[in-house]
KOLMARNU-24757 format. One line per 10 residues: number of its first residue (from 1); their letters; for each residue z, x, y of C-alpha. Coordinates in nm, 3 decimals. Layout:
// KOLMARNU-24757
NUM> a> Z X Y; ...
This chain:
// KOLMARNU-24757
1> xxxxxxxxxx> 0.000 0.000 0.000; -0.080 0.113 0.294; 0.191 0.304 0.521; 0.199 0.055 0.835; 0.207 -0.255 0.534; 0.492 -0.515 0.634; 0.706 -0.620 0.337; 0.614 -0.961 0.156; 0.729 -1.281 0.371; 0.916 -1.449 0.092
11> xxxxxxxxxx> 0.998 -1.156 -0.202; 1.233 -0.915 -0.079; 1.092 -0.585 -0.087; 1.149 -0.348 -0.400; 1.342 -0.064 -0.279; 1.203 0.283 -0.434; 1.531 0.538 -0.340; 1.563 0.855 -0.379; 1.789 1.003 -0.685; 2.090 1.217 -0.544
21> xxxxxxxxxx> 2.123 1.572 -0.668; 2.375 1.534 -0.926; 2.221 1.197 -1.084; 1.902 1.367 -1.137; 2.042 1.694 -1.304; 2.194 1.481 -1.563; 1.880 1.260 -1.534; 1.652 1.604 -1.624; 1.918 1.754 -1.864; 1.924 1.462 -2.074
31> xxxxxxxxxx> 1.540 1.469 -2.095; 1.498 1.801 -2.141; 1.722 1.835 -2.400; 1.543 1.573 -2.610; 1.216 1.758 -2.602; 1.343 2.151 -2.606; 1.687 2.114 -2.771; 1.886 2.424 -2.739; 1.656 2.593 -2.480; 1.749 2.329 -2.260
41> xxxxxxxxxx> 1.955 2.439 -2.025; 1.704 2.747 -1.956; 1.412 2.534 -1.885; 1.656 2.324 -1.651; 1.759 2.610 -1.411; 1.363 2.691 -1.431; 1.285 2.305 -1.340; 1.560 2.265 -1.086; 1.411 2.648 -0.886; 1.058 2.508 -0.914
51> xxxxxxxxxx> 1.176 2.178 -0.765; 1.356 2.368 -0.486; 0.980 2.461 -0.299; 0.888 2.086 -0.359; 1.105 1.910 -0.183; 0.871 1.890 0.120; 0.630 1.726 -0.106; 0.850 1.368 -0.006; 0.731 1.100 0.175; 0.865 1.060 0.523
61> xxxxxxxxxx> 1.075 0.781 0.392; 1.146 0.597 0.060; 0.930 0.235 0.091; 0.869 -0.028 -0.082; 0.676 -0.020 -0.391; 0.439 -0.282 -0.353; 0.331 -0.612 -0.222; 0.023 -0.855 -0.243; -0.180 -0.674 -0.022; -0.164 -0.381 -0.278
71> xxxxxxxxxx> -0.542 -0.370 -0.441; -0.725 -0.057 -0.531; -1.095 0.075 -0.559; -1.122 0.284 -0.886; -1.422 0.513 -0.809; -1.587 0.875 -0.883; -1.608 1.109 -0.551; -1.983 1.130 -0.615; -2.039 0.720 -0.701; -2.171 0.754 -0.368
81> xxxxxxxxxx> -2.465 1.020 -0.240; -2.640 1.086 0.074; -2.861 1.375 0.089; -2.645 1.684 0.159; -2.337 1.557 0.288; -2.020 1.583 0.077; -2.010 1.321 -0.130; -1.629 1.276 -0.048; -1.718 1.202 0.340; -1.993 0.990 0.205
91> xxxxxxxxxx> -1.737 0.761 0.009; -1.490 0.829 0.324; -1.734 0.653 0.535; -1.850 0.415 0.311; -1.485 0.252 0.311; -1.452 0.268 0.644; -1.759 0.086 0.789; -1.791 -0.146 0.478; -1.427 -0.183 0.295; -1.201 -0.187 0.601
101> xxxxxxxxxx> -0.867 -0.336 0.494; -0.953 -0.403 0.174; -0.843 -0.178 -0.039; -0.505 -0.031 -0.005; -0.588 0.237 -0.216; -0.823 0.426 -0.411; -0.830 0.627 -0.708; -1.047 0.914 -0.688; -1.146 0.977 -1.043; -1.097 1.407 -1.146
111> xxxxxxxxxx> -1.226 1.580 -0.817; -1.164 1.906 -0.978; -1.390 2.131 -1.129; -1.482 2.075 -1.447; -1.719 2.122 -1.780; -1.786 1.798 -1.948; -1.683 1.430 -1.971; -1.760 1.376 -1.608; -1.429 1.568 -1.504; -1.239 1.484 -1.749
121> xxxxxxxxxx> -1.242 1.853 -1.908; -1.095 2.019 -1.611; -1.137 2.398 -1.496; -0.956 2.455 -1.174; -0.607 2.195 -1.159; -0.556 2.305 -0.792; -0.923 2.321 -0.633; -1.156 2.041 -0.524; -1.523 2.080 -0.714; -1.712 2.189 -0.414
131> xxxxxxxxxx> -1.985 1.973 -0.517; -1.756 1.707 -0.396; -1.590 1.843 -0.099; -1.287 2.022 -0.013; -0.896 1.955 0.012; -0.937 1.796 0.372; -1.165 1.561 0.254; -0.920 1.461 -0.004; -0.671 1.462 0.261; -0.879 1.236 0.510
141> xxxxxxxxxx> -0.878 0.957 0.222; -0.522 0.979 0.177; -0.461 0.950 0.563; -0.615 0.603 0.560; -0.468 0.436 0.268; -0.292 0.502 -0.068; -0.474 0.775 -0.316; -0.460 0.797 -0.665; -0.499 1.109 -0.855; -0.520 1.235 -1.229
151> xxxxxxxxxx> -0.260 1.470 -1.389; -0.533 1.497 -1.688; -0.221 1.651 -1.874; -0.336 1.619 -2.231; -0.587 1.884 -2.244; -0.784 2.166 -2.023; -1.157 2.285 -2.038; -1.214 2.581 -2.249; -1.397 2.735 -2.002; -1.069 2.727 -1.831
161> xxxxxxxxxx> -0.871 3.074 -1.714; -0.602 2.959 -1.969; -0.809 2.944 -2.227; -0.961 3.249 -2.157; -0.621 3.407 -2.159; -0.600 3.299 -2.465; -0.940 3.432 -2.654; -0.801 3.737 -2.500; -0.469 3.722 -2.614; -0.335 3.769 -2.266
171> xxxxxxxxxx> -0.045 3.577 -2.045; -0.021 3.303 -1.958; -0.248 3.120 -2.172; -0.188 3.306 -2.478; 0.083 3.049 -2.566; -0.062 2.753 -2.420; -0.270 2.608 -2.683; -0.207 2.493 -3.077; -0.298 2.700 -3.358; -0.372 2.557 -3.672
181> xxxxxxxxxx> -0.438 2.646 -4.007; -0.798 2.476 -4.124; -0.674 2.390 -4.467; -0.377 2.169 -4.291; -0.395 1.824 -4.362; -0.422 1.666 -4.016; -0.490 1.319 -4.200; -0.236 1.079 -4.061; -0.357 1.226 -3.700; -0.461 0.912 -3.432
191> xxxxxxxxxx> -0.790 1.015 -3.355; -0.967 0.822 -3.026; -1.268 1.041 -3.138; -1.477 1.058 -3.476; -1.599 1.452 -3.356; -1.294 1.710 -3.557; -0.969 1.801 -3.476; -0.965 2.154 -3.509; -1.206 2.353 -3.335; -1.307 2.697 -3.394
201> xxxxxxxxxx> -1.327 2.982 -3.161; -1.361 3.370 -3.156; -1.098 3.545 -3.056; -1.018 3.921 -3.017; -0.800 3.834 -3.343; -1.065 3.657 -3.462; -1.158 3.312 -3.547; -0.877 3.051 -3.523; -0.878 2.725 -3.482; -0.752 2.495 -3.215
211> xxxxxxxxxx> -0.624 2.131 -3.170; -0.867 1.915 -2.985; -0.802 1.534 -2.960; -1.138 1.486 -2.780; -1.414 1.746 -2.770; -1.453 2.096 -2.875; -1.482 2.155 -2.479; -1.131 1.934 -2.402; -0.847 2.189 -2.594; -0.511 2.057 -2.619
221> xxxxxxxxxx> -0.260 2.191 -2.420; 0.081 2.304 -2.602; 0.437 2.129 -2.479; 0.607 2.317 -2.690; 0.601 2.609 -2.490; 0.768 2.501 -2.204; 0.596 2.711 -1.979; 0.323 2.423 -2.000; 0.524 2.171 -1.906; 0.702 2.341 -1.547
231> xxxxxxxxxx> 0.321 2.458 -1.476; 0.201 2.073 -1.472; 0.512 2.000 -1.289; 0.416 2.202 -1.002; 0.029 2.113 -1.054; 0.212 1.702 -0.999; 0.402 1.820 -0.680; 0.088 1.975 -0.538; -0.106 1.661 -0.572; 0.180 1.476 -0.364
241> xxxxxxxxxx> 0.177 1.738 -0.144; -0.211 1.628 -0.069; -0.168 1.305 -0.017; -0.148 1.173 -0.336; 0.098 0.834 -0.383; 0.004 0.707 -0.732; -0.010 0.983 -1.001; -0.217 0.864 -1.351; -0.142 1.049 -1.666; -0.423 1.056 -1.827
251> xxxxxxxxxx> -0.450 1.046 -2.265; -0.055 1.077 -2.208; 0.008 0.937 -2.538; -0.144 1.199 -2.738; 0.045 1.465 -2.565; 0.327 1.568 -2.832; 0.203 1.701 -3.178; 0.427 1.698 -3.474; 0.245 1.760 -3.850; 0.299 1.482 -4.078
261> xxxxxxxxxx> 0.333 1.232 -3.829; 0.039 1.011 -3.630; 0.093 1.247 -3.317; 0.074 0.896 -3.114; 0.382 0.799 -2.898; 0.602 1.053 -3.023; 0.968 1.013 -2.872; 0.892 1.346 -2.711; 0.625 1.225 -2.550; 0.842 0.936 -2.375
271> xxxxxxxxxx> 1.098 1.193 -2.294; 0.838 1.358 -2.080; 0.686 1.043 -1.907; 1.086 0.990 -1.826; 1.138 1.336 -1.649; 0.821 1.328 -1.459; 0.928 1.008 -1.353; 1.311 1.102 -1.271; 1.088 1.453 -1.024; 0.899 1.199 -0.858
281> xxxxxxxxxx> 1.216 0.977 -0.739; 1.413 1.292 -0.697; 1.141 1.531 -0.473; 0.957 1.198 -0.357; 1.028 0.892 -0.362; 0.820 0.606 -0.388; 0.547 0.802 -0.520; 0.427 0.583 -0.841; 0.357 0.716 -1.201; 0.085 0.491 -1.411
291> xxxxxxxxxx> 0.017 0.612 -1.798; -0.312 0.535 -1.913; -0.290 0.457 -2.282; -0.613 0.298 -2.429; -0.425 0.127 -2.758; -0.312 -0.187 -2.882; -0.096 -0.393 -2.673; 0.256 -0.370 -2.815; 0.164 -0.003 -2.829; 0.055 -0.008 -2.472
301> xxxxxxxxxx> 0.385 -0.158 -2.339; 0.623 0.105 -2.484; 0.578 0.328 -2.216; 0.734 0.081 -1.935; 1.068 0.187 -2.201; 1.215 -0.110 -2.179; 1.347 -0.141 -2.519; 1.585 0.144 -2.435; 1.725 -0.010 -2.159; 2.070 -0.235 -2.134
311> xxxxxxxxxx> 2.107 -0.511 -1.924; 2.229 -0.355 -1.595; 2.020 -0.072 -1.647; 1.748 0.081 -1.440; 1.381 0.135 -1.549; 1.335 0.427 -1.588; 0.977 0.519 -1.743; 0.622 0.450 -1.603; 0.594 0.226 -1.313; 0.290 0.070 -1.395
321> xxxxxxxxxx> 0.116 0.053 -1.757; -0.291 0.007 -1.754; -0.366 -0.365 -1.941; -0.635 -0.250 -2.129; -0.600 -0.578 -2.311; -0.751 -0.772 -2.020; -1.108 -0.658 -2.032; -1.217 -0.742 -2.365; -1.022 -1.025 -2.372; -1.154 -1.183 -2.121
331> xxxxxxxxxx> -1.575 -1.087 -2.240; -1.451 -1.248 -2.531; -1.319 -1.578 -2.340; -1.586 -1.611 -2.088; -1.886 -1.571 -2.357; -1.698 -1.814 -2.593; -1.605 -2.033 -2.353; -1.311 -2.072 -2.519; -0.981 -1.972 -2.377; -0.742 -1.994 -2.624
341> xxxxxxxxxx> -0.655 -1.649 -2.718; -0.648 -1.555 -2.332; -0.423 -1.802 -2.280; -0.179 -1.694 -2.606; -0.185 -1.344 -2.483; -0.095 -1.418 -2.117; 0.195 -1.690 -2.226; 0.315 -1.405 -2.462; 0.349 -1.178 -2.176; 0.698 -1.079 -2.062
351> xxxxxxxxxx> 0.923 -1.071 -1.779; 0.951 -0.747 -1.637; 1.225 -0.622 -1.400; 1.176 -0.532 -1.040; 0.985 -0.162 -1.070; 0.778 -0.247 -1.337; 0.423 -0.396 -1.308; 0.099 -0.397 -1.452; -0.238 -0.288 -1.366; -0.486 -0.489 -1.372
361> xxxxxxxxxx> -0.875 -0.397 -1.462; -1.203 -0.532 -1.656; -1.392 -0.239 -1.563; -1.357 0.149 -1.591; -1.513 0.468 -1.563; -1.441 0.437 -1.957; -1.619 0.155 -2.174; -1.436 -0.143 -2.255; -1.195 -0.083 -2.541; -1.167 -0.251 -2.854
371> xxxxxxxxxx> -0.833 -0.156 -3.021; -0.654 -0.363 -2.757; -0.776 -0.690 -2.931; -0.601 -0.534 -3.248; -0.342 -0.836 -3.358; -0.531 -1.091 -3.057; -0.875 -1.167 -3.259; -0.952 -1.189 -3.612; -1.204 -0.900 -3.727; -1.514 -1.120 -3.724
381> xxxxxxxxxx> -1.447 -1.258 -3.339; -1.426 -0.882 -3.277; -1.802 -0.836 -3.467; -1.918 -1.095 -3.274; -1.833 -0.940 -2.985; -1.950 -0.607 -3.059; -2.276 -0.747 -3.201; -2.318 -0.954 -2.860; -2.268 -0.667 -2.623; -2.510 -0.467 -2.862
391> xxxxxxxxxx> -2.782 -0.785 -2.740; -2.701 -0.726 -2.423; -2.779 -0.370 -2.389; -2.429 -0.191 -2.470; -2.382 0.080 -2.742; -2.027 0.113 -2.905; -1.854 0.428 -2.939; -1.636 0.485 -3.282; -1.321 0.669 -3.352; -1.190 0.840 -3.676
401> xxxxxxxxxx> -0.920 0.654 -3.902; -0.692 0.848 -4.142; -0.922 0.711 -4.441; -1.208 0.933 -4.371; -1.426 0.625 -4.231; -1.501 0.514 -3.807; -1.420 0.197 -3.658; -1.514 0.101 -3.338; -1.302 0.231 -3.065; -1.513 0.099 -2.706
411> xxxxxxxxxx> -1.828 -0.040 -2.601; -2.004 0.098 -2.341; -2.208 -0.156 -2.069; -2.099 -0.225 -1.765; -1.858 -0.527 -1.708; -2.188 -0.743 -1.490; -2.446 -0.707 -1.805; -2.139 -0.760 -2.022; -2.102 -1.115 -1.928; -2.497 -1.174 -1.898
421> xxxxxxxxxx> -2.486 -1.431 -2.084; -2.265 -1.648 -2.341; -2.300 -1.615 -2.725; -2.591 -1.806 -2.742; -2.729 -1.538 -2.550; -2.924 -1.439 -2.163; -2.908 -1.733 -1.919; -2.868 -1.789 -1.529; -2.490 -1.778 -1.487; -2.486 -1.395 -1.511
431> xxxxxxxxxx> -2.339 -1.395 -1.110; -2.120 -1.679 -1.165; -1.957 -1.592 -1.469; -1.904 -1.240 -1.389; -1.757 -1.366 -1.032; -1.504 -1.580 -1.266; -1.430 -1.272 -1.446; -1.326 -1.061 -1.101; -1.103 -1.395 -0.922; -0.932 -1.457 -1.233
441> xxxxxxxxxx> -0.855 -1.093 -1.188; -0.693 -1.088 -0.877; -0.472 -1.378 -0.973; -0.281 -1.223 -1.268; 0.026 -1.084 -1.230; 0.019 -0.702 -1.139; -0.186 -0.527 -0.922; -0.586 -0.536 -0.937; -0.811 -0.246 -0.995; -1.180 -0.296 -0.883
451> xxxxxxxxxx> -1.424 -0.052 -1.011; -1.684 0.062 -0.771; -1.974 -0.083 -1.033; -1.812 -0.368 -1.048; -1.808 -0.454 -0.636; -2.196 -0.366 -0.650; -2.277 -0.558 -0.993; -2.446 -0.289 -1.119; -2.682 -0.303 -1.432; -2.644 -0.089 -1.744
461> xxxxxxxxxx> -2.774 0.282 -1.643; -2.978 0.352 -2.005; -3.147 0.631 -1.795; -2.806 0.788 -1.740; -2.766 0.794 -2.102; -3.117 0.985 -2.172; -3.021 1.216 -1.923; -2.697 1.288 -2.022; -2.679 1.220 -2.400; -2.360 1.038 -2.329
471> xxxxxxxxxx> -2.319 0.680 -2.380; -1.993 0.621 -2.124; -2.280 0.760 -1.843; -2.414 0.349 -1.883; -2.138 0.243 -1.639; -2.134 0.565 -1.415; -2.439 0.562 -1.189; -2.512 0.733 -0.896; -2.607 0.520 -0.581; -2.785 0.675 -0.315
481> xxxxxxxxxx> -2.631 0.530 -0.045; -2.950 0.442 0.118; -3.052 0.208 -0.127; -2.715 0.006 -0.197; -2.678 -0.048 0.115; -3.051 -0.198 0.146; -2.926 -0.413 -0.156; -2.618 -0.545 -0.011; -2.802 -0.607 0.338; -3.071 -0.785 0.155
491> xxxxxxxxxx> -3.076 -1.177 0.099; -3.044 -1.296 -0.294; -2.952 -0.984 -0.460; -2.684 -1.010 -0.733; -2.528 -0.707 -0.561; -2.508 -0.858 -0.226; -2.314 -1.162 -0.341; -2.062 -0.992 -0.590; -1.968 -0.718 -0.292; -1.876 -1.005 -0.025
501> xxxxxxxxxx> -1.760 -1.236 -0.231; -1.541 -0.974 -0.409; -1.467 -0.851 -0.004; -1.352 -1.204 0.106; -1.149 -1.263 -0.236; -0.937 -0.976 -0.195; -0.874 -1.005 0.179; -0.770 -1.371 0.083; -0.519 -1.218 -0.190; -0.346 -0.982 0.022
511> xxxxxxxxxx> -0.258 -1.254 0.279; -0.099 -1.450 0.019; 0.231 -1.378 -0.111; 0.216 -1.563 -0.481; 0.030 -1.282 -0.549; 0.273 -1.033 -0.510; 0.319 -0.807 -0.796; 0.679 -0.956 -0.889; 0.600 -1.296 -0.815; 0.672 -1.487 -1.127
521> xxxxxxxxxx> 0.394 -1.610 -1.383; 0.338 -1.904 -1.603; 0.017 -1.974 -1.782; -0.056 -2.382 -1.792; -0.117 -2.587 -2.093; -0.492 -2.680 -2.065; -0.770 -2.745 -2.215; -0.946 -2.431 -2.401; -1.259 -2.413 -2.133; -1.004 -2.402 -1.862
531> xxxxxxxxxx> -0.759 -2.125 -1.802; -0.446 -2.177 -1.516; -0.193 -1.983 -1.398; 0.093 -2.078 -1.146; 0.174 -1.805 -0.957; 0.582 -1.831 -0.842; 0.786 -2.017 -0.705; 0.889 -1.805 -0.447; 1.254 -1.823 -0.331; 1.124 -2.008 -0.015
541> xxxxxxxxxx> 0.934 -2.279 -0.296; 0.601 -2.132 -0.264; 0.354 -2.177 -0.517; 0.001 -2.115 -0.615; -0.179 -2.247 -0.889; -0.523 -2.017 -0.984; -0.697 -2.292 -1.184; -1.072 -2.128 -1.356; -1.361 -2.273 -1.622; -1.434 -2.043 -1.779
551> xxxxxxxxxx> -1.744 -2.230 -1.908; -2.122 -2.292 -1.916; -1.969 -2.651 -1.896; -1.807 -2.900 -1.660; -1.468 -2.925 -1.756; -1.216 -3.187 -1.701; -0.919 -3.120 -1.430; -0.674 -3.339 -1.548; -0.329 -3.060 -1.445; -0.041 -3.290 -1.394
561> xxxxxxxxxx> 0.049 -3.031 -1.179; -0.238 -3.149 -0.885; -0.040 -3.452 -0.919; 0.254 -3.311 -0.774; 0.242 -3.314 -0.409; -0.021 -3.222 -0.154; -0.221 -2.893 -0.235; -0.400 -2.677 0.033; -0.689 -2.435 -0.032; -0.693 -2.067 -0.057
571> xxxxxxxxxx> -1.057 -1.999 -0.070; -1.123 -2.256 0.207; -0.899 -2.080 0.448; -0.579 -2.329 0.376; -0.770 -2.650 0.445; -0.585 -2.959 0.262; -0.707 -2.991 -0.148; -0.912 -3.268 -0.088; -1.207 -3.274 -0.350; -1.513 -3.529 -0.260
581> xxxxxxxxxx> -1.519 -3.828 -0.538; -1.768 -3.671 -0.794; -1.564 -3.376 -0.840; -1.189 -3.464 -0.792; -1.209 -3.455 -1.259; -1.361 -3.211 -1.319; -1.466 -2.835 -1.246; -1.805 -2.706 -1.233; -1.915 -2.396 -1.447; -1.696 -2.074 -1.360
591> xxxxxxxxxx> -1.562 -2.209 -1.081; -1.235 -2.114 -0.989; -0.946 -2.251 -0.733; -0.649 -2.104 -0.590; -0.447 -2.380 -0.477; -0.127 -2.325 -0.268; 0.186 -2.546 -0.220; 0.478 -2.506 0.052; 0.745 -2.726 0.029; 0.795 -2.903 0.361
């Protein structure tokens, strides 16, 4: 949110303070000594002199964490090119002249120099890829509004200097990586990849192999060695030293290894989350930690660690948790036109205490996961799926399992060509239906995530995919800023009306507080083309009901709910609910309503 934000009119604001000295020694100690035993107390008086340059790294004040005008842009620094100009200033400008006060924020995906998986496999922690721009470009975005940067923690580039330290056998890399034994049995091993685990390399000790979750070029890093861990803590501070208020651990749950064991959401792992969390309240305050986990749901929500805690206590773990369960949930609802499991999964959600919240997305740089819908959709709903997206120009990427044989892990399209159509296939609601897809969004409890491809509708890239050989490059183009903006200036294109009606949607939603991020949910009983959310009460009796079809059909709108009391209109500027004859029972195809009710 955006430093001159005022606090919500009717939720009190959360307060994000600072922990004291004392509470987080025993905070870190505790932590540490659940991850490093009895070196503990060593790597704490290492921790506690590293944190001793950081503490200018704090924001001028602790705020509040969020409100409803909290809404992000999730974009690459190059999304956006024109001619020779950084690309950084390009994107700089671009939200300036066409996004102002939109977005509170925006997450910059890896600016960093870097060898593969479009940054992803990262060279240099603490430079700015000079394709991109520098550091004061990076700093000029996070002067105008909240920026959110990746601590891609898991693993490094090999064509890193670490790594390179290590083929030499030479500090300080020569430690920093996992050595493995080829003839260990690495079976039981999650694997988000189907490409092998151990990779090897030539050495000046000769060939060894090395533990790589992802890609022979992605090596993972070793948190053993604690050395690791206090140089990612200072690579963390450095980042909120730039500017940086949200901090996104990327493929955090793969980070601890243990043989014999899944190497998935190890208790380790949690431990770590928990003391990078306890350094960012300590050294700065109201800077917010998201984990990006990309499995199924129950899964997913461990790492808000609320299972740990006791009644009076404090959350303590991420702040925010991505819900990867939302975007192929909802392709599967709006091409079925049948709402039913959206609606089970959203009743099933629950109440989380002030500090925690979700994050909201249908689209990524990533494709669209599938292991999500694990326990949400029988198999063949999820074949269906696949098979559709596969009609509508998407590929789908596989992992490994520990039986030897792939299942699918994501499709790759992007989230417009997605929703082209219903199962019957192509047909003229592509715009509509994919507009659905984005308000129903914004209403959900949490904070939205817009990605850039998604405010410009753009169509599958298959010529990024030649290019590149990759198939996640579908949903990554390049726009030359020339050309979108002749597209969003010109009359009937699709990517004119998805960016203003997206633009007027979310400046609507951040005026409106039912849609803060701890405003309470409750998902209504309706029929399975509709789906209905009230959003509060607030403790003044505000409430907002976000009623949608998700549909190729008119559906009946027979809430009790409109029945109760006199209704005003979010999307017509708070004009009085007052729909003409033919349409007070029912809702037209993908329509959607966000109703509003203030107790006089």
């Amino acid at each position: 949110m955006a430093n001159d934000d005022p606090a919500p009119r009717a939720l009190p604001p959360t307060p994000a303070g600072a922990l004291d000295e004392a509470a987080f020694v025993e905070r870190a100690r505790a932590r540490l000594g659940e991850v490093y035993g009895e070196r503990t107390e060593e790597v704490l008086r290492r921790l506690l002199t590293l944190l001793s340059h950081h503490h200018g790294a704090a924001h001028a004040a602790p705020r509040p964490l969020w409100s409803e005008r909290d809404q992000w842009l999730i974009t690459y620094g190059d999304t956006l090119l024109d001619g020779e100009r950084p690309p950084l200033e390009v994107l700089d400008d671009f939200l300036d002249e066409r996004l102002s006060n939109t977005f509170s924020g925006v997450h910059v995906l890896p600016f960093f120099p870097w060898s593969s998986d479009d940054g992803f496999a990262v060279v240099h922690y603490r430079e700015v890829n000079p394709s991109l721009g520098d550091w004061q470009d990076i700093r000029r975005l996070a002067d105008k509004r909240d920026l959110m940067v990746d601590l891609v923690i898991n693993h490094v580039s090999r064509e890193s200097l670490w790594f390179v330290d290590y083929l030499a056998g030479t500090q300080p890399g020569r430690d920093y990586f996992i050595e493995m034994d080829p003839t260990t049995d690495v079976s039981q091993v999650t694997r988000p990849r189907n490409s092998p685990l151990l990779v090897p390399v030539s050495t000046r000790r000769g060939t060894r192999h090395v533990w790589a979750t992802f890609s022979e070029d992605q090596i993972d890093l070793n948190f053993a060695n604690p050395d690791v861990l206090l140089e990612f803590v200072g690579i963390m501070l450095y980042y909120v030293e730039q500017g940086a208020r949200m901090i996104r651990l990327d493929a955090i749950a793969y980070l601890w290894k243990e043989i014999g064991t899944a190497c998935i959401h190890l208790p380790q792992t949690h431990a770590i989350v928990r003391l990078l969390r306890a350094i960012l309240d300590h050294v700065a305050p109201g800077t917010l930690l998201i984990t990006e986990t990309n499995v199924p749901h129950r899964e997913n929500m461990s790492y808000f660690g609320l299972e740990r805690l006791g009644p009076d206590d404090t959350p303590d773990e991420a702040h925010l948790i991505y819900q990867f369960t939302l975007p192929p949930l909802l392709v599967h609802t709006l091409t079925s036109g049948d709402a039913t499991a959206l609606k089970t999964w959203a009743s099933g959600l629950p109440t989380l205490p002030a500090g925690c919240s979700y994050f909201n997305f249908t689209a990524s740089h990533d494709g669209i996961g599938v292991r999500a819908l694990e326990g949400l959709l029988p198999q063949h709903e999820v074949d269906v799926l696949l098979e559709l997206m596969h009609r509508f120009g998407g590929y789908v990427s596989m992992k490994a399992n520990p039986d030897g044989k792939d299942s699918p892990y994501e499709i790759n399209i992007t989230y417009f060509d997605a929703l082209k159509g219903t199962r019957r296939g192509a047909d003229a609601w592509q715009v509509e239906r994919f507009l659905c897809s984005q308000n129903l969004l914004l209403a959900l409890q949490g904070i939205p995530g817009i990605y850039f491809h998604s405010l410009t509708a753009t169509l599958n890239d298959h010529e990024g995919v030649e290019r590149s050989g990759h198939l996640r490059a579908i949903n990554r183009r390049h726009w030359a800023r020339e050309e979108l903006d002749e597209l969003i200036d010109s009359r009937s294109t699709p990517t004119r009306e998805a960016f203003f009606s997206l633009k007027r949607r979310l400046k609507l939603r951040a005026g409106e507080p039912c849609f803060h991020p701890e405003a309470p949910q409750r998902v209504l009983d309706t029929p399975d083309g509709l789906f209905a959310v009230e959003r509060g009460p607030l403790p003044d009796g505000r409430r907002l009901l976000a009623i949608y079809n998700i549909s190729d059909k008119r559906q009946p709108l027979s809430l009790p709910e409109l029945a109760d009391g006199e209704w005003r209109d979010v999307l017509k500027n708070g004009a009085p609910y007052r729909p003409r004859p033919e349409e007070r029972d029912i809702l037209r195809p993908y329509r959607s309503l966000w109703l509003v009710q203030t107790p006089t």
